[in-house]
C-alpha positions as CSV (number, residue, x, y, z in Angstrom):
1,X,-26.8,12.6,3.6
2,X,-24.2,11.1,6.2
3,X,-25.9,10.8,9.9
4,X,-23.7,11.8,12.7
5,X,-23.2,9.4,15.5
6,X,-22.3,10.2,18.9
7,X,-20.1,10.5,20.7
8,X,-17.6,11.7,18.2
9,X,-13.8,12.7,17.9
10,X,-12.9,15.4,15.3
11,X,-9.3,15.4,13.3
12,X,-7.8,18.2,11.9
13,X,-6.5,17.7,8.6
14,X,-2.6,18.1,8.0
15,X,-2.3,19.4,4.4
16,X,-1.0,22.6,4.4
17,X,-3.4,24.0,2.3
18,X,-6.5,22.6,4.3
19,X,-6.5,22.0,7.7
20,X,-10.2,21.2,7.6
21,X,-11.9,19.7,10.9
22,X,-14.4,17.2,11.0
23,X,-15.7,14.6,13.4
24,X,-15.7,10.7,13.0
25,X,-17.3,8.2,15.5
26,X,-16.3,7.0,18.7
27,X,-15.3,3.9,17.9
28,X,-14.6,0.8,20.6
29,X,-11.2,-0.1,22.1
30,X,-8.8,-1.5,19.7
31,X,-10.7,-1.2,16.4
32,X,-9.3,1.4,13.6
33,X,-11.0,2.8,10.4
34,X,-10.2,4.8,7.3
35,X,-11.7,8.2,7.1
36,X,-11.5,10.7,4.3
37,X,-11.4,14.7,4.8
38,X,-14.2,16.0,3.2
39,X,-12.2,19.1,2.0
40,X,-9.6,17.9,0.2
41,X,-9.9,14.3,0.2
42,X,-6.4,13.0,2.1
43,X,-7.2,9.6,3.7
44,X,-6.6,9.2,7.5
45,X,-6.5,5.6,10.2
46,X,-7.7,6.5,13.2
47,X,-7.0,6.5,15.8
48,X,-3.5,5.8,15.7
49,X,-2.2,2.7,17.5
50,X,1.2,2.4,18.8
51,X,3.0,-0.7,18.3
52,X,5.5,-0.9,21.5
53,X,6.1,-4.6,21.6
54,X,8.9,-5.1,25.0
């Protein structure tokens, strides 16, 4: 059984057919991970980082 960490961000799925929300962890400034809905199984990074380079 997964243990739920806080605090916590939830993402909302974007298949059409799910749109499933569930939380993922908090995680520190600049770090990423893969997370998998538990619905459906589409893979998601989060959170998304935006590479604006001047």
């Amino acid at each position: 059984m997964a243990r739920i960490v806080r605090p916590t961000w939830a993402i909302r799925c974007v298949q059409s057919g799910c749109k499933c929300l569930f939380e993922v962890v908090a995680l520190e400034d600049g770090k990423q991970q893969e997370v998998v809905c538990p619905n459906c199984g589409e893979h998601y990074v989060y959170p998304a980082i935006n590479d604006k380079q001047d």
